[in-house]
Structure formats: C-alpha cells, structure tokens
C-alpha positions in Angstrom: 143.9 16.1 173.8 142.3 14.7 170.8 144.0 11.2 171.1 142.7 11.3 175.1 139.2 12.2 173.1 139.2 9.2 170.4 140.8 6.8 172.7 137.3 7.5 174.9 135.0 7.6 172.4 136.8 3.7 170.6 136.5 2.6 174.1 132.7 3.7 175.0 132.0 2.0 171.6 133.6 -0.8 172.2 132.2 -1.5 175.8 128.3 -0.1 174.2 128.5 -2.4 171.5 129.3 -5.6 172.9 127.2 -5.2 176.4 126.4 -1.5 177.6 123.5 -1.6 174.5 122.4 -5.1 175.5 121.9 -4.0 179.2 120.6 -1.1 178.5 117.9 -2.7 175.9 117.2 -5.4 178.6 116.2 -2.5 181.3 114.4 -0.5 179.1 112.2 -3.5 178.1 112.1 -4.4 182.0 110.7 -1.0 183.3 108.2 -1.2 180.7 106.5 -4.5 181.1 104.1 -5.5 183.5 105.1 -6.0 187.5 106.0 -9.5 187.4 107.8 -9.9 184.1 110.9 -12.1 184.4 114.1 -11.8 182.4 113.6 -15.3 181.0 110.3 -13.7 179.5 111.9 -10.3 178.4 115.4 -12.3 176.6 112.7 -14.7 174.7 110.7 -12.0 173.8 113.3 -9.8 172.3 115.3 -12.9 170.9 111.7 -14.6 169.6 111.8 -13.0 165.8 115.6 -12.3 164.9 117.5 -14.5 167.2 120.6 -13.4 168.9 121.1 -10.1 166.9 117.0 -8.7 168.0 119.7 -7.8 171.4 120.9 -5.0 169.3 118.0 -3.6 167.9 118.4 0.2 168.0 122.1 0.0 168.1 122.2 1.2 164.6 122.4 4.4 164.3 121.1 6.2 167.5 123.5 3.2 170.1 126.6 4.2 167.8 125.9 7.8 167.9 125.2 7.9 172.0 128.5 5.5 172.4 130.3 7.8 170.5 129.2 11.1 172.0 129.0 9.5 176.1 132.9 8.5 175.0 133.8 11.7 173.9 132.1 14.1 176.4 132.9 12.4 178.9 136.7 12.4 178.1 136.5 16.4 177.1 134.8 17.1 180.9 136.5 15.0 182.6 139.8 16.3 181.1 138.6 20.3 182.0 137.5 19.5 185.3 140.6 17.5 186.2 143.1 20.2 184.8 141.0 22.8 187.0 141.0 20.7 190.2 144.4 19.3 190.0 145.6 23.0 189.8 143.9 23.5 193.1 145.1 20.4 194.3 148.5 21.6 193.6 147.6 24.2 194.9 147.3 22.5 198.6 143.5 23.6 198.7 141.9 19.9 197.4 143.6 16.7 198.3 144.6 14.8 195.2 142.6 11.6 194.9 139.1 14.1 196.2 140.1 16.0 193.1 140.4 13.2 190.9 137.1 12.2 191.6 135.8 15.1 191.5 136.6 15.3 188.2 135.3 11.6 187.1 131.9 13.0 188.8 131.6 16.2 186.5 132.6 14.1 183.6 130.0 11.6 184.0 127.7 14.8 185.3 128.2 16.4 181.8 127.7 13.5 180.0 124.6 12.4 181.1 123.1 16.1 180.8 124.4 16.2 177.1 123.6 12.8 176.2 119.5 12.7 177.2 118.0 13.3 174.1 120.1 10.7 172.3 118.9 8.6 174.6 115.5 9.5 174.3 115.9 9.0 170.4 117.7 5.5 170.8 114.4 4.1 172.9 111.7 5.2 170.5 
C-alpha cells in the first residue's frame, strides 16, 4: 500500500511539475482576464518579467504540496473503493470494468473534495 501511495504521489509530481502547473496557471490567468484575451497575450504577459520560469510561479510551495496530496489521495481512494467494488464484483453483483471505474471516479471524487483549499491557497 504505501509503495502504490508514493509511486502516485512521484507521479502526480512529476506530471504537475512539468505541465499540469503550467496549464493550470495558463487557465487560471485565462478565466480572469477580460472577454477577448488571447493566449498569445496571457503567455507574454506571464513570461514578460522572468522569462520562461514566470510559468511556474506558485509552484513553490503550494503546486508541490497540491501535487503531492492530489497523488496521494487519489491513490489511497481509489485503492479503498476498488478493494470494496471488486469484492462485489467478485461477487457477481458489479461487472468488473463498471467497478473499476467506479473506483477511478471516487478516487478522483475524493481528491478534488480534499484538495480545494490547496487549491484555493496555490491561486492567491
């Protein structure tokens, strides 16, 4: 269990630090602005005053800490939910792949309900 928990939390890290944070910024910034702000605008904007690395502003500490915690919720739900509904599966009440996502759903259900005020702290 805790190797299925640090294996999800490396990965979430991995995939937050070199894009997820990026995309994230980039939508933030977009739902903000103006109606009619282009991307062009929003990339030279954020890229004006530190280059290439203004992209990860806000990574450091509250991106690490959300990458870390949406990793490792997600992996501690999903692997609950999926030992409860494969037993029903088994079971012959659920068919298999339906309880297999089922449990991805909950997972990712859990995660965002845990992980909002990180959010919240990592876009202020």
């Amino acid at each position: 269990m805790f190797r299925r928990l640090l294996v999800a939390a490396l990965v979430t890290l991995l995939y937050e630090g070199s894009i997820g944070h990026i995309l994230e910024f980039i939508k933030i910034v977009m739902q903000t602005s103006p109606p009619g702000t282009h991307y062009g605008t929003v990339l030279k904007a954020i890229t004006a005053d530190k280059g290439l690395p203004g992209l990860w502003d806000g990574f450091v500490p509250w991106g690490v800490v959300q990458a870390v915690f949406k990793g490792s919720v997600f992996g501690i739900a999903h692997h609950a939910a999926k030992g409860y509904l494969l037993a029903l599966a088994n079971d012959g009440l659920l068919p298999r792949q339906l309880a297999l996502t089922m449990a991805g759903g909950i997972g990712g259900g859990f995660q965002g309900y845990v992980l909002s005020p990180t959010l919240l702290l990592k876009i202020r």
